[in-house]
N, C-alpha and C positions, 0 to 999 in steps of 0.2 A: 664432461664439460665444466671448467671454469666458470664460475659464476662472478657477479662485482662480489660479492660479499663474501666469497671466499677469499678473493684479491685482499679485502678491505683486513678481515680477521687476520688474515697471515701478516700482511706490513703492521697491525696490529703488537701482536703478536711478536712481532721481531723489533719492535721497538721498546717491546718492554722487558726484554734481554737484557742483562748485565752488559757491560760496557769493561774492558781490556786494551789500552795501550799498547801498541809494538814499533820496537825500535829493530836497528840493525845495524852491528858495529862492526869493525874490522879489523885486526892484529898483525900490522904491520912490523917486524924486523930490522933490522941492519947483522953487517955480516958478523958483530961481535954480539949479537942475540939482546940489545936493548930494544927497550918497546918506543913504537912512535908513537905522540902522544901530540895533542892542539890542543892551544889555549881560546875557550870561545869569547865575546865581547860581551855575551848577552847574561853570562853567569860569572859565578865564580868559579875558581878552578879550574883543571884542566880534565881532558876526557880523548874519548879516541874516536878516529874519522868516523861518521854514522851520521845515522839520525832518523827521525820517522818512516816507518815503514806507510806509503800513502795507499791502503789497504780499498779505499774506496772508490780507488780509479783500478784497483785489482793488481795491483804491485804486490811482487813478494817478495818474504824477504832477502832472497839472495839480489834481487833485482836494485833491492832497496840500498844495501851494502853496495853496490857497485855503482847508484849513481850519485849515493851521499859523496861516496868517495872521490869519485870525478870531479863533481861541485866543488868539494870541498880543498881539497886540495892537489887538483888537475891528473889526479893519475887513474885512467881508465883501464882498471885490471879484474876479470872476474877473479871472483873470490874463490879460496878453495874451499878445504871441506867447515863442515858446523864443528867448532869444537865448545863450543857452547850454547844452553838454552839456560835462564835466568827469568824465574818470577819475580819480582819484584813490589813488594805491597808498596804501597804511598797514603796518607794522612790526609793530604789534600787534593788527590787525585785517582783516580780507578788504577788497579796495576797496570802495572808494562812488562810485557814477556820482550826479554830481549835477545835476539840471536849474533850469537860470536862467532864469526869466521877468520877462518886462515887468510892474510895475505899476503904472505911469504916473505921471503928475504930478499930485501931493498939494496941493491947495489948503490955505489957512488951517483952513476951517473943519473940513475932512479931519482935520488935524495937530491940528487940538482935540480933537475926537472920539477919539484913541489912547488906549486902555486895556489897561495894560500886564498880561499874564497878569500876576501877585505870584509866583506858585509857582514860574516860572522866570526872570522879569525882573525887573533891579533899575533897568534905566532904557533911553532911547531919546535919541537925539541926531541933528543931520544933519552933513553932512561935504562939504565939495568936494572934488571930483576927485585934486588935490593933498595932501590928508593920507588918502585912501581905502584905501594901504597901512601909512599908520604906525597905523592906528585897524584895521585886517582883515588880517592876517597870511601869509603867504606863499601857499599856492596861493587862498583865497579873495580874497584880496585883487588878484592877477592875474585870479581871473574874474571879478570887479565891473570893476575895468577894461576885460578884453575884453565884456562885457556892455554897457557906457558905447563903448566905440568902436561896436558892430553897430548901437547905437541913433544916433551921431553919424552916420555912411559910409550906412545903408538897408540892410548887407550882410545875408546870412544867416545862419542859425545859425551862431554858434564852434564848433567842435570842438576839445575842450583837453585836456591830459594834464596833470595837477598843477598847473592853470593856464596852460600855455602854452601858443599857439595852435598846432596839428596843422594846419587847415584854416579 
């Protein structure tokens, strides 16, 4: 039997747990293999469709990936497989484990169909290979790349710390 003060110790207990961030992004294509990438309003720079994984209403992050996505820029596609997981330290915030999915190669009529959230997006571009770090900034920009390599090689998931590959 449950007692209150078992109740009490454990939520206790569980708040005084480390604290971990997670996002969930997704690696959309076109048929010449550039990456799609958004520009958001609220930061600098650009980055790709995602966003918080809302872990507390018990969203995961594949769930999470597929409805940033929607939101963000109207195209409701489950995602395929993880081609990447990313720890991420921050300075002024607890990490962020990030998860990289596949989400395939984006036809024409795809890339017409994009309707960009307004509230967060002020636009959406594609990119090759080659400008994918001058356009996605230091550990993102390393995980679109190692995300672009698993999908080149057939490998397995990346495992990265700050973007760089662990495994």
């Amino acid at each position: 039997m449950t007692t209150t003060q078992d109740t009490q110790d454990y939520a206790a207990y569980i708040a005084s747990l480390p604290r971990v961030l997670a996002g969930a992004t997704v690696l959309f294509r076109d048929e010449e293999g550039r990456v799609l990438i958004v520009e958001p309003n609220y930061r600098e720079g650009w980055v790709l469709p995602g966003g918080t994984i809302e872990s507390d209403d018990g969203e995961s992050p594949r769930e999470a990936a597929r409805r940033e996505t929607a939101e963000e820029i109207g195209l409701d596609r489950e995602p395929g497989r993880l081609l990447a997981v990313d720890w991420v330290r921050g300075s002024a915030r607890p990490p962020v484990v990030v998860y990289l999915y596949d989400g395939g190669v984006l036809g024409e009529e795809e890339l017409r169909a994009i309707r960009l959230q307004e509230s967060e997006l002020l636009s959406w571009r594609l990119v090759p290979r080659e400008d994918v770090t001058g356009f996605l900034r230091g550990d993102l920009g390393r995980r679109v790349l190692a995300g672009l390599d698993v999908l080149a090689d057939g490998s397995g998931t990346a495992e990265l710390e700050d973007g760089y590959r662990v495994r």
